[in-house]
C-alpha positions in Angstrom: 49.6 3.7 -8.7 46.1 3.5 -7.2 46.1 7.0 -5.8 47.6 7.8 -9.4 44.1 6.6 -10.5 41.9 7.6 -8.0 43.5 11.4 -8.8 42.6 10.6 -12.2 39.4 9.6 -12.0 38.6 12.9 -9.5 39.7 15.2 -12.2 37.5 13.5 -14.6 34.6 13.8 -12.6 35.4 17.5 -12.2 35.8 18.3 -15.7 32.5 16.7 -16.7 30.9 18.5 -13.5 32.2 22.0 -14.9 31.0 21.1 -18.4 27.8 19.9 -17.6 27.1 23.3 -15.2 28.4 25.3 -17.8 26.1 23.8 -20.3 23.5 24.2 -17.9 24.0 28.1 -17.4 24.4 28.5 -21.1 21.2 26.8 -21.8 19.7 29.1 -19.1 20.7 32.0 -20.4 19.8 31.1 -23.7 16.6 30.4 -22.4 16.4 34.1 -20.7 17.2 36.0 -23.7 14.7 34.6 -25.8 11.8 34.8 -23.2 13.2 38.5 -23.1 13.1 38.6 -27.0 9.1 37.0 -27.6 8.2 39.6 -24.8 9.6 42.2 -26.9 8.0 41.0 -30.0 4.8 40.4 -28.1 4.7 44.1 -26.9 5.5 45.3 -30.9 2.5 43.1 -32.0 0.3 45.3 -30.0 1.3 48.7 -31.6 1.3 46.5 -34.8 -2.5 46.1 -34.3 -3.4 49.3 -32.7 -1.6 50.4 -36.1 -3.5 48.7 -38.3 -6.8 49.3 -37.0 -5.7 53.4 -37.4 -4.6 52.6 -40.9 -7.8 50.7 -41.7 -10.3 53.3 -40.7 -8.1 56.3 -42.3 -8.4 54.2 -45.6 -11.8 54.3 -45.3 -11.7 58.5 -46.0 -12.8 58.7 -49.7 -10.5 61.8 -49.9 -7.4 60.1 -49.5 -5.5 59.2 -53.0 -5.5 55.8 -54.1 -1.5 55.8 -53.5 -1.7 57.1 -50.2 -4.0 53.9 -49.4 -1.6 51.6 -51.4 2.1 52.8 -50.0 0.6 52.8 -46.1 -1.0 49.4 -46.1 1.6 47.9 -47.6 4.0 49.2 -45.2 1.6 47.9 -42.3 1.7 44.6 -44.1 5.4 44.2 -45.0 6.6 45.3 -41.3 3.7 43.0 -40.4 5.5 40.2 -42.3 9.3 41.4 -40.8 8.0 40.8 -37.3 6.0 37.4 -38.1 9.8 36.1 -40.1 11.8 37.2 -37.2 9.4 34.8 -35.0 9.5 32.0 -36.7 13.4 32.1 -36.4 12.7 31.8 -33.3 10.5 29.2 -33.2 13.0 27.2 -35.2 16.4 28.1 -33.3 14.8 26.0 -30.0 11.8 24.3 -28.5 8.3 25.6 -29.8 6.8 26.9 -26.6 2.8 27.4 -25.7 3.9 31.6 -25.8 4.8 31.3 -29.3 2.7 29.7 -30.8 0.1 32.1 -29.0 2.1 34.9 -30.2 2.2 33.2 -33.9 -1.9 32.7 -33.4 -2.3 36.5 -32.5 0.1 37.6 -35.6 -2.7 35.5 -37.9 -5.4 37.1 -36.6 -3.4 40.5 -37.1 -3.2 40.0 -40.9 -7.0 38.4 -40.8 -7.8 41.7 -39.5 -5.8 43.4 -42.5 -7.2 41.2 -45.5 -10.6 42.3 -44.2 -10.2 46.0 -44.2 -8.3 45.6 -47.4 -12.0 44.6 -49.0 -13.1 48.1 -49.6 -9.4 49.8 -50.3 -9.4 47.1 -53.6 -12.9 48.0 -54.9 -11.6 51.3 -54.9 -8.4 51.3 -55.8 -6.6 49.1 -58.6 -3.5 50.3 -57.9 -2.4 47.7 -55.6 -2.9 43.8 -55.7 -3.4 41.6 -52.6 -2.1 38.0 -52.2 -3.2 36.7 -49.2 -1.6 32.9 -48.6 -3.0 30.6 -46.4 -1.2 27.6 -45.4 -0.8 25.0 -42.6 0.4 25.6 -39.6 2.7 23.1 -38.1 2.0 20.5 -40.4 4.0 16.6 -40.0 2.5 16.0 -43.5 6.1 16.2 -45.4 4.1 16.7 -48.8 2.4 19.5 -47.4 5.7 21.1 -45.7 7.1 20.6 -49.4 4.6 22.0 -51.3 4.5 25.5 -48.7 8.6 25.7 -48.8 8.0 26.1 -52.3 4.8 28.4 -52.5 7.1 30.6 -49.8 9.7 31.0 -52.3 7.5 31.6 -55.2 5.6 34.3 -52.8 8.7 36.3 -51.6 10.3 36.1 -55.3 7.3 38.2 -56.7 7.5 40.2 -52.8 11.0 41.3 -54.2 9.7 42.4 -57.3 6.8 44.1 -57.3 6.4 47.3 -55.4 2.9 47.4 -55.4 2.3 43.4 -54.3 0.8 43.2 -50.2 1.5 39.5 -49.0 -0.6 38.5 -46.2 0.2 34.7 -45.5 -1.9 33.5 -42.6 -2.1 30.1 -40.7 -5.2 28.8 -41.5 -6.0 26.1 -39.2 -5.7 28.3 -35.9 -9.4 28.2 -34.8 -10.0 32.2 -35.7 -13.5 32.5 -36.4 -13.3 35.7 -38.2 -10.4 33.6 -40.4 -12.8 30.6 -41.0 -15.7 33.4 -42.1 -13.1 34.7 -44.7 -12.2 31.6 -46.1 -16.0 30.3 -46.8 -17.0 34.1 -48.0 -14.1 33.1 -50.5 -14.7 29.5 -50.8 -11.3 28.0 -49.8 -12.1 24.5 -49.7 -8.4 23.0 -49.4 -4.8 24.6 -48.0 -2.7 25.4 -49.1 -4.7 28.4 -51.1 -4.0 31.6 -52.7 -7.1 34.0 -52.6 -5.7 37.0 -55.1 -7.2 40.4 -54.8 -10.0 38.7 -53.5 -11.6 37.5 -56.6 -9.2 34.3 -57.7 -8.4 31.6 -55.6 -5.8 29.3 -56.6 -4.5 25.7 -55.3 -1.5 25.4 -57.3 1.4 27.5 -57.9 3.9 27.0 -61.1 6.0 29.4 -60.9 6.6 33.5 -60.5 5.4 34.1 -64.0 1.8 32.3 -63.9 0.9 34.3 -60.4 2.3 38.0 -62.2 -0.3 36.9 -64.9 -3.2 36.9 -62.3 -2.2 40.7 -60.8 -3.1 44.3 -61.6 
């Protein structure tokens, strides 16, 4: 009877031995493939910015057609978008590491970088409208995390429908100093904001109907 429980209680102690190693390799290479997946999203923000900057200073070229200008920035800024989504899935599948939110911080400053060479494409071309959303990053404030989930929705409803809509939503408390220039040129006194085709800025959002109003 006693070796009965003593063979038992070995075979219990091996089980949870496996599970727990198994666990612990699962969780490691977990752990890998995402390290392996920010690097690769890390190495696409670079061509993503060395992009942008070529798209800016060919937008600049008064010979190019308005449309030209219009269909090529908003490709920059919806594959911009794509790769900035695809992080945050990340960021919310596991632990929130120091690489991503550096990664997170350098995709702001990419789209800071595209709302300011958008500033002479819109005063020459109204064929376009820019929505640039700035929000708070990693906020505990549950009022403020409600109020963003629904200005997200209400963003990427009028994203779907309008062909001719660029969405830039930025992070606005990451300490960018170009960012923080932007948003007193514009006078953003309060997040979250909505600074459309840089002339209106608004602080509340209705619905998809009051901000297709506003646009072009």
């Amino acid at each position: 009877m006693l070796k009965s429980k003593k063979h038992v209680f070995w075979e219990a102690l091996l089980i949870t031995i496996v599970v727990f190693l198994a666990g612990l390799f699962l969780g490691m290479l977990i752990e890998a493939a995402n390290s392996a997946k920010i690097s690769s999203l890390y190495l696409q923000s670079e061509i993503s910015l060395t992009d942008a900057s070529a798209t800016a200073r060919l937008a600049e070229d008064i010979s190019l057609d308005c449309e030209v200008i219009k269909e090529q920035n908003i490709i920059v800024a919806d594959r911009i978008y794509e790769e900035a989504k695809l992080l945050e899935l990340y960021e919310d599948s596991g632990k929130l590491t120091d690489s991503m939110k550096l990664l997170h911080k350098k995709y702001d400053l990419l789209r800071t970088f595209l709302w300011m060479t958008n500033d002479k494409s819109l005063e020459r071309c109204d064929n376009y409208n820019l929505a640039v959303y700035l929000y708070e990053y990693g906020s505990e404030d549950t009022e403020i995390k409600a109020t963003q989930n629904v200005w997200s929705k209400i963003l990427l409803d009028i994203r779907k429908q309008s062909a001719d809509f660029m969405l830039l939503p930025i992070a606005a408390n990451q300490n960018l100093t170009s960012l923080e220039f932007l948003k007193q040129k514009h006078e953003v006194t309060q997040l979250p904001a909505l600074v459309i085709n840089n002339d209106k800025v608004l602080y509340e959002l209705e619905n998809v109907d009051s901000i297709l109003d506003l646009l072009n």
